[in-house]
C-alpha distance (Angstrom), angle and dihedral (degrees) to the residues before:
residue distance angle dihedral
X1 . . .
X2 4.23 . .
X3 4.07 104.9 .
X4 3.17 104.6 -114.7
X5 3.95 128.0 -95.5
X6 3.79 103.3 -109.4
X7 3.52 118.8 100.7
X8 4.17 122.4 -151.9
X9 3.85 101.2 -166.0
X10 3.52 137.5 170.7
X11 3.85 105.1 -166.9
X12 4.31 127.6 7.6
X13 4.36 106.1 -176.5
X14 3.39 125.1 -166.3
X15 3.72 126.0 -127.5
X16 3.77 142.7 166.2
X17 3.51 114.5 -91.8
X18 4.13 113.9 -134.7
X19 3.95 96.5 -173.6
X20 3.66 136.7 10.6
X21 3.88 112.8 -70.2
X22 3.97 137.8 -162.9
X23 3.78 122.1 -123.5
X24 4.04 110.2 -109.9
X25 3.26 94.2 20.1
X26 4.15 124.3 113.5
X27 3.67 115.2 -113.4
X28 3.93 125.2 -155.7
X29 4.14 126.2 -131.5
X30 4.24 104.8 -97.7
X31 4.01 93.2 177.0
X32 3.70 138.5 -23.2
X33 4.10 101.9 -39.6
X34 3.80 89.3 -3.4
X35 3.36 129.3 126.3
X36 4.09 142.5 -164.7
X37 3.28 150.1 159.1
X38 3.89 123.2 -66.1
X39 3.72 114.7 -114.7
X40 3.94 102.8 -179.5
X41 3.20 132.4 35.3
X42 4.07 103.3 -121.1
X43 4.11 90.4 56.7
X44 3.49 117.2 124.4
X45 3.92 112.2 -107.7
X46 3.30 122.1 -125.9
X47 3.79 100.6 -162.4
X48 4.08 136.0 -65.8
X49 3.50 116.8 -75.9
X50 3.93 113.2 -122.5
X51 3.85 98.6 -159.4
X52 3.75 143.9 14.5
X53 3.61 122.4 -90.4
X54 3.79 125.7 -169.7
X55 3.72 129.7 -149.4
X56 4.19 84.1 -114.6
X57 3.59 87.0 52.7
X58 3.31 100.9 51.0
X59 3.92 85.1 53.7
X60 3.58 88.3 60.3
X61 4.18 92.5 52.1
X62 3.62 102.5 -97.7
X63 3.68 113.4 143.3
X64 3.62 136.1 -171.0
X65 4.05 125.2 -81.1
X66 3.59 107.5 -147.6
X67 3.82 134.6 -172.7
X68 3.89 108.3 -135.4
X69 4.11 99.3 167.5
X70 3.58 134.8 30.2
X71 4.09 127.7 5.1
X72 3.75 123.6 -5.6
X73 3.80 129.3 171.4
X74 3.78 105.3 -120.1
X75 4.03 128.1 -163.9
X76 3.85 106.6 -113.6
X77 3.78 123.4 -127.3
X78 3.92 87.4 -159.6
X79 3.93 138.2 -36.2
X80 3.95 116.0 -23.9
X81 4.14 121.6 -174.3
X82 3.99 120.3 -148.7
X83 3.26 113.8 -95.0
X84 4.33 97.8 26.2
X85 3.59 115.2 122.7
X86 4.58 114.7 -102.4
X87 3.13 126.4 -138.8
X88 3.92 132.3 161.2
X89 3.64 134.7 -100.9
X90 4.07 125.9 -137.8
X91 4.29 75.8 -85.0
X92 3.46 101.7 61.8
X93 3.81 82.9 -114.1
X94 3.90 121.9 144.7
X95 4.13 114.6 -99.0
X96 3.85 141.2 177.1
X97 3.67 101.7 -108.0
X98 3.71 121.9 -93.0
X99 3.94 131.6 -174.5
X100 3.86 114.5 -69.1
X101 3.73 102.8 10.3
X102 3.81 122.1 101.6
X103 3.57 127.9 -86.0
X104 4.20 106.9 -127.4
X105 4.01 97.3 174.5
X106 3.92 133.7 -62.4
X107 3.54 138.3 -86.1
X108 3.89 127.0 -82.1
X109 3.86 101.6 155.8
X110 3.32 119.1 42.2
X111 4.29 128.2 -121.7
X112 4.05 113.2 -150.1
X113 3.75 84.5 -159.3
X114 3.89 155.5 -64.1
X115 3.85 117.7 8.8
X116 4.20 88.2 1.5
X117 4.31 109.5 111.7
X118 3.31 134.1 -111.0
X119 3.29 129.2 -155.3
X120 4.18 111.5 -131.3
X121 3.51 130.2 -171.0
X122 3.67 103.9 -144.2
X123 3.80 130.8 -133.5
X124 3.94 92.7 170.2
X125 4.04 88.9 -174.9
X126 3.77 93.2 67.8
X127 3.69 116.9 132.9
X128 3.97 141.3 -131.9
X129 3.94 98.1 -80.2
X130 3.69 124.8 -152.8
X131 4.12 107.0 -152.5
X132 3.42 137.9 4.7
C-alpha cells in the first residue's frame, strides 16, 4: 500500500540546491546552506527533500524544501515494515536498516516495495550503527 499523501511535520528548511535533486529523497550538506545528493550510504543527511528541483530550475533560484524534524514521505529502495529502523542507500532512497549505515529515523507507514513511500519519522542525528 502507497503511504498516504499527508504530511505531519514539525520543521521544513530551506536551502540552496547545488545539483538537481529527487522529491522524497534525503539530500546531504555540499557547503554552508547547500545541499546535494547523497552518494554513500554512511553520509550525514541533511534533511528529505519535499519536491523536485531541476538543474534549469535551480538556474532560475529555486531551492530545495527539506524536512529536517518529524514525518517525511521517503522514496523506498525496496519493502520497509512499520516500526523497522530507515536508513538511506548510496541514492538517498529510504531502506530497512542494515549493519554500518546510518540510522535516519524509523518506520511509521509502511512501503510494499521499490519506488512505493514510506512514511519515516526522522531522527536526522542518528549514527553509523554496528548490529541490528
Amino acid at each position: 500500500m502507497a503511504a498516504s499523501k499527508t504530511r505531519n511535520y514539525l520543521q521544513d528548511k530551506g536551502y540552496t540546491a547545488a545539483a538537481a535533486l529527487t522529491k522524497f529523497r534525503a539530500v546531504k550538506f555540499s557547503a554552508a546552506e547547500t545541499v546535494t545528493p547523497v552518494t554513500a550510504i554512511t553520509d550525514v543527511i541533511a534533511g528529505v527533500v519535499q519536491h523536485d528541483v531541476s538543474s534549469a530550475e535551480i538556474l532560475k533560484g529555486k531551492g530545495a524544501s527539506c524536512a529536517v524534524e518529524g514525518d517525511s514521505l521517503m522514496e523506498a529502495a525496496g519493502a520497509i515494515t512499520i516500526g523497522a529502523r530507515v536508513c538511506i542507500d548510496n541514492t538517498g532512497k529510504a531502506i530497512t536498516f542494515t549493519a554500518g549505515n546510518r540510522i535516519i529515523g524509523h518506520c511509521v507507514e509502511a512501503a510494499s516495495g521499490a519506488g512505493d513511500y514510506a512514511r519515516v519519522h526522522l531522527a536526522l542525528n542518528g549514527d553509523v550503527a554496528g548490529t541490528a
